[in-house]
N, C-alpha and C positions, 0 to 999 in steps of 0.2 A: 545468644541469638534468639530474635521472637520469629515463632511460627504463626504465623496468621494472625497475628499480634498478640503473642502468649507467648511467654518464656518457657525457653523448652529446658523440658528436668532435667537437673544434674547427673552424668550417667547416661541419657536418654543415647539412643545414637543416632549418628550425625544424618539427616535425610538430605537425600540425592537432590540436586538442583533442577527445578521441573522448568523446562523451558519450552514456549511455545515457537513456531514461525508459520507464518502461511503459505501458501501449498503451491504457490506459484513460481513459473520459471523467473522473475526476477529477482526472488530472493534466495537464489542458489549462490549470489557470490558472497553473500552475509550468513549463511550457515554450512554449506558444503567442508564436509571435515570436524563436524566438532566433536567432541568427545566427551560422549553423552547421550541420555535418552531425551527425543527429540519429537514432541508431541503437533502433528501439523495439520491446519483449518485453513476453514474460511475467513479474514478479518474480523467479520462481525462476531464470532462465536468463539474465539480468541480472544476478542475483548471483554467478552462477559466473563470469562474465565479466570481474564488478569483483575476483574474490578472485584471477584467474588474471592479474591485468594487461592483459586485453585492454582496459579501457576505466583511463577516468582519474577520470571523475566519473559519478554515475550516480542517479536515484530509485528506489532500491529499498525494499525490504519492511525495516520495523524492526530484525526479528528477525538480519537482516545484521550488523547492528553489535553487537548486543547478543551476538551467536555469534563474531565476529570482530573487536574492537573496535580495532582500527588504523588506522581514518578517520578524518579530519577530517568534521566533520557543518556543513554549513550551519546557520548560527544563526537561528533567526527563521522556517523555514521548512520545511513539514511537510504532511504529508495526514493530520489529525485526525479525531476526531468527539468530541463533546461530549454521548451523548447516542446516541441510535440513527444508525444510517450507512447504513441502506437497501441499500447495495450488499454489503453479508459478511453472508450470512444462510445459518438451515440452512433449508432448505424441508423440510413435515412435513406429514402428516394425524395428526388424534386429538392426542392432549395429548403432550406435549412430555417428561414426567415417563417416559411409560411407549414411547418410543421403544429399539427394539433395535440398531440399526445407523445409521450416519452415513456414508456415501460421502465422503471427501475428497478436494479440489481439491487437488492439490500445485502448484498457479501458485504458490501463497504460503505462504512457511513461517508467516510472522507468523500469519493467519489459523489456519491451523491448530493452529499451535500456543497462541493463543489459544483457541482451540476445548478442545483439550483439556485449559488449565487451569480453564476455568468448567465443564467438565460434571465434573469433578473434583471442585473445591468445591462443586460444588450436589449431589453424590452421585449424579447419574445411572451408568446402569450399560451406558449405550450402547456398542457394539462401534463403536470408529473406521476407516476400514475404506479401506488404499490403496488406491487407484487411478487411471487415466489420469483427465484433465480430461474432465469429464461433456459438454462440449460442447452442455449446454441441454435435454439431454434428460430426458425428466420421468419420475422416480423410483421403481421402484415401492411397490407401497400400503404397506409394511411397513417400506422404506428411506427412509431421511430422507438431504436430500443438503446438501454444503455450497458453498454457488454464492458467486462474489465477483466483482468488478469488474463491465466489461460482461455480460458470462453473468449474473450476479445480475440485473441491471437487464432486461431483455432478458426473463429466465424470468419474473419478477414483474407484467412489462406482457402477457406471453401466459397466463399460469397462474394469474393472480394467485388467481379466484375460486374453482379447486380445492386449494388450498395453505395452510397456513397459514406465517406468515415468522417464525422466532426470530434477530432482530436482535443481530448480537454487541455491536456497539457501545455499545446500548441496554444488554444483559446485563451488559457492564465498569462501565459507569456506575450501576448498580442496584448491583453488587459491592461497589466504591470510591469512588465520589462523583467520579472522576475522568475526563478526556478519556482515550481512545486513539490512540496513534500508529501509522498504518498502514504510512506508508512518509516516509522522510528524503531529500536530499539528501546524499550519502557521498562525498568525495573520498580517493582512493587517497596516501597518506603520500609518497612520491616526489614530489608536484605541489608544484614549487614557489608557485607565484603563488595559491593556493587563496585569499588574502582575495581576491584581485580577481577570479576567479571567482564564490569565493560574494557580492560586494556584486552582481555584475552577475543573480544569481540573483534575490535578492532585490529588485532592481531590477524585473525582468519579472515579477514574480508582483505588484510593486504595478501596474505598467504594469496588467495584465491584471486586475485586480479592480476599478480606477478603471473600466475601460474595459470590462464584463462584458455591455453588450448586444453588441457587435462577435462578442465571447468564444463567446457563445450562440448568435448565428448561425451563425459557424464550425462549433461543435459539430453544430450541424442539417445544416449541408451534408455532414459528413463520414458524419452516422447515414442520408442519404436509398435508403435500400434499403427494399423492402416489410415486411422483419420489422423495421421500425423504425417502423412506422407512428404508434404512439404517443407516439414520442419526441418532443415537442411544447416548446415556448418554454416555458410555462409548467412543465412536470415540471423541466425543466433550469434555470431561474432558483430553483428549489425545492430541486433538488439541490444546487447553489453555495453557499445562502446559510442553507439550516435544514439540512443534512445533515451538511455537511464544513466541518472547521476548515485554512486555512494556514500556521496559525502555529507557532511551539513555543517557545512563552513557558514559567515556571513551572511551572504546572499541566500543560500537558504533557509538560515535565522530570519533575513528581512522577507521572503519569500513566506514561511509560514506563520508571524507576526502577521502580514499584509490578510493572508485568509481568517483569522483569529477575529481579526478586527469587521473585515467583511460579513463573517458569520454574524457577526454582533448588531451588525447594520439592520443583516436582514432578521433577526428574533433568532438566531439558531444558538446564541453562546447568547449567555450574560456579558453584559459592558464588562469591560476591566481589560488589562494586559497581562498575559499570564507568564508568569515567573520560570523561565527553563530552567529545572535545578539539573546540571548537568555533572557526567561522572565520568 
């Protein structure tokens, strides 16, 4: 086996599999249970980590592989939406058309950079606009902001009734006809044993979708703080099963092929079609 692409000495002993996932309630039914130490971020900061060797395998943001395409990708297994996704949304007052400015989350490249292929294609003229993670804080009247993950869900259950929500997901699917891939399973080219990693992946993501009231409770215990008051059995069995897809079958092969190529359109990826080495 190479370490960080170095062959480790004979003798040496065997090092623990370092595995990332990101911190969000949707990727509870792709790691909940595994066995093993389980190091968890933000997308962006997980990816620097899978491109630097510090990790081995990791759930990161799409857009990883599709900027870096030297992983092995877990087959079968993905954080989709088919459809609106509830949790990548820009929050806005007034119509949507005549917004000036967009606040971006930089946790995730994917999201944003999805972002600014549909306001592309749909012609908006909105200024996309860095800076740190919003942290939840609510917008002013004139800025539209782009909230994802927990902070999405979170801003939506406290704001919801002075906001209006522009669903990226929703927006891909109007686009394309197609799912979005938000984030993959990526193993680093060095791992040797990567099928028998990813079947054990794909293993607990069935475990955990069989077994999705256990799943749901977990999740309530882990949200029981007062600004989570509303995070209720019912929103959460809601989110699981009409929000987010785990799979990445097909369609969400031609789903994230279709943004690869999009990125490409607009300068964000190099031309080319990248190669899923799948495991």
């Amino acid at each position: 086996m190479r370490v960080n692409g170095r062959a480790r000495p004979p003798g040496a002993p065997k090092r623990m599999l370092r595995v990332g996932c990101v911190k969000y309630l949707n990727a509870r039914p792709l790691i909940s249970g595994w066995q093993g130490r389980v190091e968890f971020d933000h997308p962006s900061a997980l990816c620097r980590r899978l491109a630097k060797g510090e990790l081995d395998v990791a759930l990161v943001s799409s857009f990883e592989f599709l900027r870096n395409p030297i992983y092995q990708i877990v087959d079968d297994v993905s954080i989709s939406s088919d459809g609106a996704v509830y949790s990548v949304v820009v929050s806005h007052r007034g119509e949507f058309s005549k917004i000036q400015e967009i606040q971006l989350d930089p946790a995730s490249k994917t999201s944003v950079n999805l972002l600014r292929c549909l306001v592309t294609e749909l012609g908006s003229t909105a200024n996309l606009i860095e800076s740190e993670p919003a942290g939840g804080s609510v917008p002013a009247t004139s800025r539209a902001q782009l909230l994802i993950g927990d902070q999405a869900i979170q801003f939506r259950q406290k704001y919801g009734s002075e906001f209006q929500f522009w669903d990226l997901g929703e927006q891909w699917k109007k686009f394309t006809g197609l799912p979005f891939v938000f984030a993959l399973w990526l193993i680093r080219p060095e791992v040797a044993n990567a099928e028998s990693i990813a079947l054990r992946l794909r293993k607990l993501r069935d475990q955990n979708l069989v077994n999705l009231d256990d799943l749901i409770a977990e999740a309530l215990d882990r949200a029981a703080k007062p600004g989570d008051r509303k995070m209720t059995r019912e929103f959460v069995a809601r989110y699981y099963s009409k929000y987010l897809r785990f799979s990445f079958g097909e369609r969400e092969k031609k789903g994230l092929q279709a943004f690869a190529d999009l990125c490409a359109k607009h300068g964000l990826l190099p031309k080319g079609d990248p190669v899923f080495n799948l495991v």
